[in-house]
Wavefront OBJ file of the C-alpha trace (Angstrom):
o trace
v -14.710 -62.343 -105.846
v -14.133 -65.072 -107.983
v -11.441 -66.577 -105.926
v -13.457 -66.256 -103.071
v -16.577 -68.280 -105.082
v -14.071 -70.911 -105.966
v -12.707 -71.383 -102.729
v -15.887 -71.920 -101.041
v -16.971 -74.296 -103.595
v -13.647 -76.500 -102.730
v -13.578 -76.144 -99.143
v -16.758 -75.785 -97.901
v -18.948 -78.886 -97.903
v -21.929 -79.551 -100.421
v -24.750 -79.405 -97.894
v -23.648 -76.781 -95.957
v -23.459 -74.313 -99.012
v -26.722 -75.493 -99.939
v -28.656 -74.292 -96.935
v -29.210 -70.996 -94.830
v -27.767 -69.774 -91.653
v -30.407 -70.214 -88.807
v -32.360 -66.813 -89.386
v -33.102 -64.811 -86.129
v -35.173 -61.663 -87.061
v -34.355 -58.205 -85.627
v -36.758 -57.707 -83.366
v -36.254 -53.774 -82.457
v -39.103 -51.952 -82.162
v -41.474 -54.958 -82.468
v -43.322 -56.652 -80.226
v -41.358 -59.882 -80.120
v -43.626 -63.031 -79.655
v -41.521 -65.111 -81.945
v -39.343 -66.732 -79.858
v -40.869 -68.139 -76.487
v -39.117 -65.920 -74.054
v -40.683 -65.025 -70.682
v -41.417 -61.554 -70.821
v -40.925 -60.902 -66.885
v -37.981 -59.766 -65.209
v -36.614 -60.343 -62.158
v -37.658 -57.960 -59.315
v -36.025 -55.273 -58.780
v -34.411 -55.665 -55.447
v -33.174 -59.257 -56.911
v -31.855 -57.296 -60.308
v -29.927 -55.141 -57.939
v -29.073 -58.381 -55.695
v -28.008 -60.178 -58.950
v -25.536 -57.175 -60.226
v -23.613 -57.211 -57.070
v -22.962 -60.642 -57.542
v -21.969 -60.593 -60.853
v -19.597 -57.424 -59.825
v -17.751 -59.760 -57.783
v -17.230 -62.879 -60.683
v -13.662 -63.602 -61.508
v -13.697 -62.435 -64.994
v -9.823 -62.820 -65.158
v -9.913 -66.333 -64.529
v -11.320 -69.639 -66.520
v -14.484 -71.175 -65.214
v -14.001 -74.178 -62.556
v -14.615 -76.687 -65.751
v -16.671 -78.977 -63.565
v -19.073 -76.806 -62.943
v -19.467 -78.875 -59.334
v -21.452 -76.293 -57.293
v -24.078 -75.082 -60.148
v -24.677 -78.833 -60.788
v -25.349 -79.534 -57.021
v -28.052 -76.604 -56.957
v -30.058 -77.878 -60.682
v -29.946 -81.343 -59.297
v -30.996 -80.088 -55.947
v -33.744 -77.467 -57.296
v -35.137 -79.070 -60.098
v -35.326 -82.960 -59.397
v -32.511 -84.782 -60.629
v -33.136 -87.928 -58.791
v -30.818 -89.006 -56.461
v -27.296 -90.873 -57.872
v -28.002 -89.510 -61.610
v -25.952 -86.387 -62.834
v -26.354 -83.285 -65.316
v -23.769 -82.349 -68.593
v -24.000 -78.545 -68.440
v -24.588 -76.492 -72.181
v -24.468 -73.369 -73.564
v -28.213 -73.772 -74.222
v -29.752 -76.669 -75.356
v -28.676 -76.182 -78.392
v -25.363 -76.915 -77.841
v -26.213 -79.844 -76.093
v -28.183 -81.459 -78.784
v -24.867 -81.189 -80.894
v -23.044 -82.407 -78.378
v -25.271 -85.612 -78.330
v -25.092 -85.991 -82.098
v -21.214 -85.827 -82.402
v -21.089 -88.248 -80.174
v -23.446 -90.884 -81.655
v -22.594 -90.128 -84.735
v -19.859 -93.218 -86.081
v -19.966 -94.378 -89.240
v -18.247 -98.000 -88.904
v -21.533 -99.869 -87.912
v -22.127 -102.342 -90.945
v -20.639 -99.705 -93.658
v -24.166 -97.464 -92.401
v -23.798 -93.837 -91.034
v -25.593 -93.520 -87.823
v -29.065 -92.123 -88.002
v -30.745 -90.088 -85.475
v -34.650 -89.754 -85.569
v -37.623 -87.512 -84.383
v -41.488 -87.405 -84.613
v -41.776 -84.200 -87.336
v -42.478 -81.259 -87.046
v -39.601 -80.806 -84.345
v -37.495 -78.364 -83.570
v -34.881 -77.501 -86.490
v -32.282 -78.306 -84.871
v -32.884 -81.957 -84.036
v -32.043 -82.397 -87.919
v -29.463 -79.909 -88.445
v -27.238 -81.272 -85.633
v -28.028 -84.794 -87.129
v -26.383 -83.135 -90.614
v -23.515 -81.390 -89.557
v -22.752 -84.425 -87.350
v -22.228 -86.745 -90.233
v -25.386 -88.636 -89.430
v -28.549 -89.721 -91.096
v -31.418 -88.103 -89.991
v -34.892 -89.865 -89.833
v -38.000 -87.589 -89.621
v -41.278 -90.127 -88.368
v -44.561 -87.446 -89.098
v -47.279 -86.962 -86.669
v -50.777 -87.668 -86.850
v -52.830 -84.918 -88.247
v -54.030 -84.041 -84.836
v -49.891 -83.511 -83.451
v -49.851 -87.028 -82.001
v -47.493 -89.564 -81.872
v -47.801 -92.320 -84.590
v -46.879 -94.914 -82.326
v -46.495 -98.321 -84.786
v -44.910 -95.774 -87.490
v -42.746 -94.603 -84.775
v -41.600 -98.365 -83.268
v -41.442 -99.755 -87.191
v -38.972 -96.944 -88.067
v -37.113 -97.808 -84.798
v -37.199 -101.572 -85.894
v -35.949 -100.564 -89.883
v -33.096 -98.070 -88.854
v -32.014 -98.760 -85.537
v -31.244 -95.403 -84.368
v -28.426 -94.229 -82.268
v -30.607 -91.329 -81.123
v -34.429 -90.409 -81.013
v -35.188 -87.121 -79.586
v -38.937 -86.741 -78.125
v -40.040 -83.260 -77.123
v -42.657 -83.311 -74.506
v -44.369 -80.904 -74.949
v -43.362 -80.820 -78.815
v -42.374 -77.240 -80.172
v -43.825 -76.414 -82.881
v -47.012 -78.290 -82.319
v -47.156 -77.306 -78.233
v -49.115 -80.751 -77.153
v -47.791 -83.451 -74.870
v -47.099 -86.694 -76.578
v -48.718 -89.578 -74.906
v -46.404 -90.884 -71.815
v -47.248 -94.517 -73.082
v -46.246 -94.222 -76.219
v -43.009 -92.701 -75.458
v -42.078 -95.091 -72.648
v -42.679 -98.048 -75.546
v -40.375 -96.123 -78.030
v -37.699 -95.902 -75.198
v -38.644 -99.662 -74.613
v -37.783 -100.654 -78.310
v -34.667 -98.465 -78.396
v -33.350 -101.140 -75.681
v -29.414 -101.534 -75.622
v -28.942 -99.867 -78.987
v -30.065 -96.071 -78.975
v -30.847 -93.140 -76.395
v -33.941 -91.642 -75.795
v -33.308 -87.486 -75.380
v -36.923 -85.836 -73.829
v -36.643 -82.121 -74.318
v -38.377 -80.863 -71.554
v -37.236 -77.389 -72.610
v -41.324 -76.325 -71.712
v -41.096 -78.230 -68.789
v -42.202 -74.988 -65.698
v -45.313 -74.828 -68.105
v -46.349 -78.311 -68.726
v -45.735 -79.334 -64.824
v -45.007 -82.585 -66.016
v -41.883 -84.554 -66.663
v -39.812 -88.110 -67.115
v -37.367 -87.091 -64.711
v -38.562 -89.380 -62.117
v -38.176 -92.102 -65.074
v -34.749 -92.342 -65.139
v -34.469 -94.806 -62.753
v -36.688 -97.029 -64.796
v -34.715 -96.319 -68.370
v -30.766 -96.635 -68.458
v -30.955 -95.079 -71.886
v -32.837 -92.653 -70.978
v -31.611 -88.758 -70.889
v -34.275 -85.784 -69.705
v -32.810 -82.429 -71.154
v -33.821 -79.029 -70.324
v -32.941 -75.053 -70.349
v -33.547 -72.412 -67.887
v -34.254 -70.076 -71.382
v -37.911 -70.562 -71.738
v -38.549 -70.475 -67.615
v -37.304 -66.702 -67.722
v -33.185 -66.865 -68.216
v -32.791 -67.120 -72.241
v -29.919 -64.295 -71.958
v -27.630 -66.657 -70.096
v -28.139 -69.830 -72.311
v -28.227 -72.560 -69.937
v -29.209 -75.841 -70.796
v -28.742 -79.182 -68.896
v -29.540 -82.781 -69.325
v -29.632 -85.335 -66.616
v -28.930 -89.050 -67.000
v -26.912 -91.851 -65.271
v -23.310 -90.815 -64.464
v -21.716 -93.319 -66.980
v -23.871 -92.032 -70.012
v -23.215 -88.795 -69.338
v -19.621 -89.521 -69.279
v -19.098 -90.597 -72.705
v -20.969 -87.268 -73.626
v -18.914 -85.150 -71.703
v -15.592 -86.174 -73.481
v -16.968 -84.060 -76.662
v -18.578 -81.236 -74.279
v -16.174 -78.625 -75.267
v -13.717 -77.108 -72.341
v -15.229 -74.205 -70.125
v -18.652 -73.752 -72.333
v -20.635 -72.319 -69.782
v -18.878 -68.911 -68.961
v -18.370 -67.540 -65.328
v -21.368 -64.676 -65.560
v -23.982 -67.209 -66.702
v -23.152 -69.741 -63.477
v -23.183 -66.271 -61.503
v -26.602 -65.950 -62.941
v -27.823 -69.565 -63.426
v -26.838 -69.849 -59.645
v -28.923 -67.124 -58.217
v -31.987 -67.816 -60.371
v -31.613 -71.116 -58.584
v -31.410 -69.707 -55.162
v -35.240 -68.163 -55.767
v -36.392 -70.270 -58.084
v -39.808 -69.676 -56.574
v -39.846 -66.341 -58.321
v -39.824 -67.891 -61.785
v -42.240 -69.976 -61.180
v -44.907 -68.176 -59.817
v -43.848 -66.239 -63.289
v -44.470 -69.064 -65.023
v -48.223 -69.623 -63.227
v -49.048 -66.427 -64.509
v -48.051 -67.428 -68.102
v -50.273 -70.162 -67.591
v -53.096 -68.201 -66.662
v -52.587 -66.124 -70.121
v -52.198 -68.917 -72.151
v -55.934 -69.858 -71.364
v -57.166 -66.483 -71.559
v -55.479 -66.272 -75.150
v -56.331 -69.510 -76.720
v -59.923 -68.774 -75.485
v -59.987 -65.327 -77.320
v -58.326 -66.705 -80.345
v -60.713 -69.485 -80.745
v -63.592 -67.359 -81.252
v -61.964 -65.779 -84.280
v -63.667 -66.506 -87.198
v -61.817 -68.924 -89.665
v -58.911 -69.671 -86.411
v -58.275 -73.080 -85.266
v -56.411 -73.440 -82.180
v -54.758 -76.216 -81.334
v -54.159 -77.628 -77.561
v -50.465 -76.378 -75.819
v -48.679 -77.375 -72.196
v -45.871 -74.494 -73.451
v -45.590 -70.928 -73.120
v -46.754 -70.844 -76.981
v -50.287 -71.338 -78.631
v -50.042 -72.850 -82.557
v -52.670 -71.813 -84.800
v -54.245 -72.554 -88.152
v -55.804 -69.626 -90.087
v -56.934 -69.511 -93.876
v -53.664 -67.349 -95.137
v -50.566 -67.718 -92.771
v -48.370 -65.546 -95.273
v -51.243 -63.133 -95.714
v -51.821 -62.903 -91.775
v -47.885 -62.587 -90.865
v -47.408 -59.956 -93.423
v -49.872 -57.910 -91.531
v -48.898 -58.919 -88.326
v -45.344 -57.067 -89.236
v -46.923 -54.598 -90.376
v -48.338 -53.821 -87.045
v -44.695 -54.630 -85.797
v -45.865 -58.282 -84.176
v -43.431 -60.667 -84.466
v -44.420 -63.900 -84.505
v -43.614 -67.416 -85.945
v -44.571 -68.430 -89.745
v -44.910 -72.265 -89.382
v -46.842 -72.864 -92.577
v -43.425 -73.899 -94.778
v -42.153 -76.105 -91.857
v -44.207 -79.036 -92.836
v -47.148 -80.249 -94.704
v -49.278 -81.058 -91.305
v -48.550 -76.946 -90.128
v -50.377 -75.674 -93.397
v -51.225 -72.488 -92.666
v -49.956 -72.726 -89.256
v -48.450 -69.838 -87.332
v -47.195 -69.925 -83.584
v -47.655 -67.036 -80.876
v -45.954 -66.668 -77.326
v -47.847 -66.153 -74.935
v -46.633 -62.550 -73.180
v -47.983 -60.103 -70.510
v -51.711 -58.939 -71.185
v -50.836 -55.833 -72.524
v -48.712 -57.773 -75.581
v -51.208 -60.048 -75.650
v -53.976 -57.655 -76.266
v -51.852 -56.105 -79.354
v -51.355 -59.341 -81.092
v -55.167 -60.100 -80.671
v -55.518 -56.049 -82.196
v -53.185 -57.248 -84.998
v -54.169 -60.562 -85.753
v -57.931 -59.212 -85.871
v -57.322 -56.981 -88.347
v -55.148 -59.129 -90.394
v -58.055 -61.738 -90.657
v -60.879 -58.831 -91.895
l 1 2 3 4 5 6 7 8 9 10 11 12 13 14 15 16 17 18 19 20 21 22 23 24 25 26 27 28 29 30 31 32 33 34 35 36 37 38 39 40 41 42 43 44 45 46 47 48 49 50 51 52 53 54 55 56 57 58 59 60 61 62 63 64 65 66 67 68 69 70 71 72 73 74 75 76 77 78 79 80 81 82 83 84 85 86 87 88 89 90 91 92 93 94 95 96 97 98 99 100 101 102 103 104 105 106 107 108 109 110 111 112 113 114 115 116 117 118 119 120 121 122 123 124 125 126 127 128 129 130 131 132 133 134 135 136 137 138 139 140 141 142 143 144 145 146 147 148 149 150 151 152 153 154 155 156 157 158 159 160 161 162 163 164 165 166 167 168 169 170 171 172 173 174 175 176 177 178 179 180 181 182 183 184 185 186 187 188 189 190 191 192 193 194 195 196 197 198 199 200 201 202 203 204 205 206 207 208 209 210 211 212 213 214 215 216 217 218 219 220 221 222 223 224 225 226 227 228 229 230 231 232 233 234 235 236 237 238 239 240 241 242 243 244 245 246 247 248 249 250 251 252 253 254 255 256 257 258 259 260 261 262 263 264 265 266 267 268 269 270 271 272 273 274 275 276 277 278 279 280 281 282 283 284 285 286 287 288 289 290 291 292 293 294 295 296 297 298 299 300 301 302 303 304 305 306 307 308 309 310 311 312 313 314 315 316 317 318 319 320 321 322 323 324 325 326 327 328 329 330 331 332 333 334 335 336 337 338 339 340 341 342 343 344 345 346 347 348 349 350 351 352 353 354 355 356 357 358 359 360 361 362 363 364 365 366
């Protein structure tokens, strides 16, 4: 064992020992409203459709790496506009490493790059930033989740990032940013850094800067088909003019999306019409639930154009403890950041689920 300690110690780099792995909870036997998923499945007579299909994928061979005729359909389906292309991930997970890598030199004026984000973000804005070799610089929100705009545009002006990523809506917070004050931070990015919007809550929000690429060359929209109802596949794509793109798809790794998720990704595409209306009826819950929680005693509930609802109550730890308990799974945000004090996010799920957590969370607050 000791040899083991002492070789991690010399060949495993100082940061990395010194944080955890990304922690996904086991989630059998729980009801899991921790991670965002849609809880619908496809019809049956497309499930049956769907298997057929993926009966008859080449398995034996590599995937065609350009990916040409799954790319036609998201740019068709989901509007790409016309002349501006998509860089295909597993996830966008992999895709927001893909965009750090590349960003990420170190010869500009003896400075590592840095790559910024309004905070609280998503984990992995950061993370990618680290393991990329890059500086990461978190800009915090208001206290009501919105966008400092002048802190925002002075950090822009005193690091001159590479990359700032902009989630609209913003997970964990679940509000829309103010288009305004993103289109200025794009603005002041200019010739020198990318914009990224994750749209990954996009079929919820109904809203989007896709039809703002035209307006922002360094502007990239990125997306997944996980939260719309296809997180089992890991698909994520990001659409921006063909030349940026190209410098991103040098480090895209060879065949990343395998053959049964462009099976898949395909025919989710082909009746797309089904997730949607899938996603309307998320909508619908999402109102029903944020009005029930908000006449809990001691609950704050803050606003959400995702398939999530953040709350405040007076003991997160004390209420998630409970919560598991009653084998509801849902997400602890109170150690993410100062502003999410006692702040704990719930998907929103069919109105059965729905009705538990409410059950649970009641309980947990008497």
């Amino acid at each position: 064992m000791t040899d083991i300690v002492k070789l991690i110690d010399n060949a495993i780099r100082a940061d990395v020992r010194a944080i955890g792995s990304y922690h996904v909870p086991d989630a059998s036997g729980y009801v899991k409203l921790d991670s965002m998923e849609n809880p619908y499945q496809l019809p049956e007579d497309l499930r049956a459709e769907l298997g057929t299909r993926l009966a008859e994928a080449a398995l034996n061979r590599y995937p065609v790496p350009s990916y040409d005729t799954l790319k036609t359909r998201i740019c068709a389906k989901l509007g790409v506009p016309s002349g501006y292309d998509v860089l295909l991930g597993n996830g966008s997970d992999e895709l927001i490493t893909i965009l750090a890598t590349t960003v990420a030199r170190q010869e500009r004026e003896n400075r590592r790059a840095v790559i910024m984000a309004p905070i609280p973000a998503f984990v992995m804005f950061s993370r990618s930033a680290q393991f990329a070799g890059a500086d990461f610089v978190g800009v915090p929100l208001r206290e009501d989740f919105s966008l400092d705009r002048q802190a925002m545009l002075a950090a822009i002006e005193e690091h001159k990032p590479s990359l700032v990523f902009l989630a609209y809506p913003n997970n964990p917070t679940g509000n829309l940013f103010d288009a305004g004050d993103m289109e200025a931070i794009i603005t002041a990015l200019g010739e020198t850094g990318i914009a990224v919007v994750d749209e990954a809550y996009q079929p919820f929000a109904k809203v989007s800067f896709m039809e703002r690429l035209p307006r922002f060359p360094n502007l990239i929209v990125m997306r997944t088909l996980s939260k719309l109802g296809l997180a089992g596949i890991r698909l994520g794509y990001m659409a921006g003019a063909a030349p940026l793109l190209a410098q991103f798809e040098k480090v895209r790794p060879p065949y990343n999306v395998n053959v049964l998720t462009q099976v898949a990704a395909e025919f989710a595409l082909d009746h797309i019409e089904v997730l949607d209306r899938q996603a309307d009826l998320l909508n619908e819950e999402r109102t029903r639930l944020a009005a029930a929680l908000a006449e809990l005693p001691g609950v704050t509930v803050f606003p959400s154009a995702a398939n999530f609802i953040s709350l405040r109550v007076p003991d997160a730890d004390r209420v998630c403890t409970h919560l598991h308990g009653a084998k509801v799974l849902i997400k602890n945000l109170s150690k993410m950041h100062k502003l999410l004090a006692n702040c704990i996010r719930v998907t929103v799920s069919t109105p059965e689920e729905n009705a538990q957590f409410l059950a649970a969370l009641k309980a947990a607050l008497t």
